[in-house]
N, C-alpha and C positions, 0 to 999 in steps of 0.2 A: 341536575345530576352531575357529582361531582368522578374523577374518575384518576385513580391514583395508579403511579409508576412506580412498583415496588420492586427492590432487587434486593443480593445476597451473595456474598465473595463468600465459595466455597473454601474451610479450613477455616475459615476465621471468626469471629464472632461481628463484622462490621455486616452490617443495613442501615439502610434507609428508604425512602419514600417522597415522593415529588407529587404536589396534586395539581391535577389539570380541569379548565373547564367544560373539554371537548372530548371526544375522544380520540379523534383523527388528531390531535396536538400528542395526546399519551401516547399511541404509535406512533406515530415519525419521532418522537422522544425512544420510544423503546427499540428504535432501529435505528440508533444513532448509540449506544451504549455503550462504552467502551468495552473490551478485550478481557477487562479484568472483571466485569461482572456478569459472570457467567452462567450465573442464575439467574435468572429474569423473570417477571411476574407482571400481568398488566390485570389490577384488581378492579372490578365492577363493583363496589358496595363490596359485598361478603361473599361475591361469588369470583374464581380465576378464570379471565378468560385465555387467558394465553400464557405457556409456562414452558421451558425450555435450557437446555444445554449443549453448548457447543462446542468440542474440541478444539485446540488449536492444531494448527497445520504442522506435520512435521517441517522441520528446518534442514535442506540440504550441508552439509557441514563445509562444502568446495565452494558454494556460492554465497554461501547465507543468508539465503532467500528462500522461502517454502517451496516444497517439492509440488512438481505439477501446475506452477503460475501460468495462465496463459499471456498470450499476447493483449488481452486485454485491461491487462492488468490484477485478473482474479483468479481466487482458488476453492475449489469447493471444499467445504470441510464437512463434517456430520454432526447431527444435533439429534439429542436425544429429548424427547417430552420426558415430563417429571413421570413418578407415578400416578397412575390410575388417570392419564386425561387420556379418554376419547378422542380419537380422531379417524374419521373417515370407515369410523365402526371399527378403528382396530384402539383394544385397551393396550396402554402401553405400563411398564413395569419400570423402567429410569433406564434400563440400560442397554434397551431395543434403539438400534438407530431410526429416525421417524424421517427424516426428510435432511437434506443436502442445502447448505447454506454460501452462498460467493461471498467473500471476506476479500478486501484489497491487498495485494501482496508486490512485490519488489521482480519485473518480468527479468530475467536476464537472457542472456544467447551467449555465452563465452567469450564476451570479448572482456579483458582483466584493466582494472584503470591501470594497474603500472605500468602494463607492457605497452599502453596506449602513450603515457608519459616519456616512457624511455626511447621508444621510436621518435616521439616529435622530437625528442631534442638530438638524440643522435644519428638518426637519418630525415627526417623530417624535411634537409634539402632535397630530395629524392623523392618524397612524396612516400614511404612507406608507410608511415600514420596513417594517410586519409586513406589507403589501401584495406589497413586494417580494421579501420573502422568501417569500410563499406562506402567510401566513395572515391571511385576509381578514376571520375573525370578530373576532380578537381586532384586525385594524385598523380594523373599523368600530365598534369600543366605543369604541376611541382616539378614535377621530373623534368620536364623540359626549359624550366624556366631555371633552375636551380632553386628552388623556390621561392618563385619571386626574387630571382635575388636574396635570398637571404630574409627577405622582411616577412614574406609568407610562413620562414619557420618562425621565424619568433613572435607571432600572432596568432602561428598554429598552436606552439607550445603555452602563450596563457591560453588561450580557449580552452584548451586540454587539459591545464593543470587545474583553472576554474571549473571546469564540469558545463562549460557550456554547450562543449560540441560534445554529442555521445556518438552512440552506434546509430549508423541509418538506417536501421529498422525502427527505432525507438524505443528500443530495450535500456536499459542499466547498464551501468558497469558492474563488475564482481568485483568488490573491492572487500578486503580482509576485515573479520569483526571489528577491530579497531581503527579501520585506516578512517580517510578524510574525505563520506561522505556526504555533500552536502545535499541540503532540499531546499530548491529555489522557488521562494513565496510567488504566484501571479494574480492578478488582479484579474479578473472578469466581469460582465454583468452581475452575475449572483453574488458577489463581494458588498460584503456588508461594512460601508463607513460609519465607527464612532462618532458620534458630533463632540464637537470641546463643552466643558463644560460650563462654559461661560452661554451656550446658547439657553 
């Protein structure tokens, strides 16, 4: 039994369909979707078993990051079942919200990358940076130390300007819709190496 991944960008005239040989391969496909196909449809043969819609998250305009991200990194948003699927004995109609879905979103807590910049470079022997980012010890050695002599700022100031060092919570920075944020690749176990093509 074969078992197809069908979707459908609302407004537009694009679909398509992916066919799987499992079905547990068509779900973890179907919940890996991206953002923009927001119709989604996981077909058994001729029958839907799963069909759904899900808003996207308002975007706070001061951070520009969805409103309500937690610390864990996510946000709930709401999803509506299509018409007429059953669930849990309730029919739904498309525009009944059915259930709450966590989508990954950008955590922030107010600390702003320029004002994080402009501290390291201009007081940054004082240790105010590592203040305001949330770490007090290493800004009171600054302080004491003139920072480091002088070496501590100017390693504070690239860490800072690269994005290496953020807030000690582990929040984001609030950086402006078009400033310079980066998103640093990491490798883990679950990293999947390409082999070359010569193997």
């Amino acid at each position: 039994m074969n078992f197809i991944l069908w979707w459908s960008v609302p407004n537009t005239v694009t679909d398509a369909g992916v066919l799987f040989d499992t079905a547990a391969d068509a779900i973890e496909s179907f919940h890996n979707l991206p953002p923009e196909k927001q119709f989604t449809a996981l077909i058994n043969k001729d029958s839907i078993v799963i069909q759904y819609y899900c808003s996207k998250p308002d975007i706070d305009p001061d951070t520009q990051a969805p409103e309500g991200c937690t610390k864990e990194s996510t946000v709930a948003v709401n999803c509506f079942p299509a018409p007429n699927i059953t669930c849990s004995g309730v029919t739904y109609n498309g525009t009944q919200v059915g259930f709450q879905k966590n989508v990954p979103c950008r955590y922030t807590n107010g600390v702003y990358y320029e004002v994080s910049v402009l501290l390291s470079i201009f007081l940054g022997m004082f240790g105010i940076d590592r203040f305001y980012l949330g770490y007090p010890a290493i800004g009171l050695l600054k302080f004491c130390t003139l920072g480091f002599f002088f070496l501590g700022q100017l390693i504070d100031v690239i860490l800072i300007a690269s994005q290496v060092v953020g807030p000690a919570d582990g929040s984001e920075y609030i950086i402006d819709a078009f400033g310079a944020r980066l998103i640093h690749i990491t490798l883990d176990n679950e990293t999947f190496y390409k082999p070359p093509d010569y193997w």
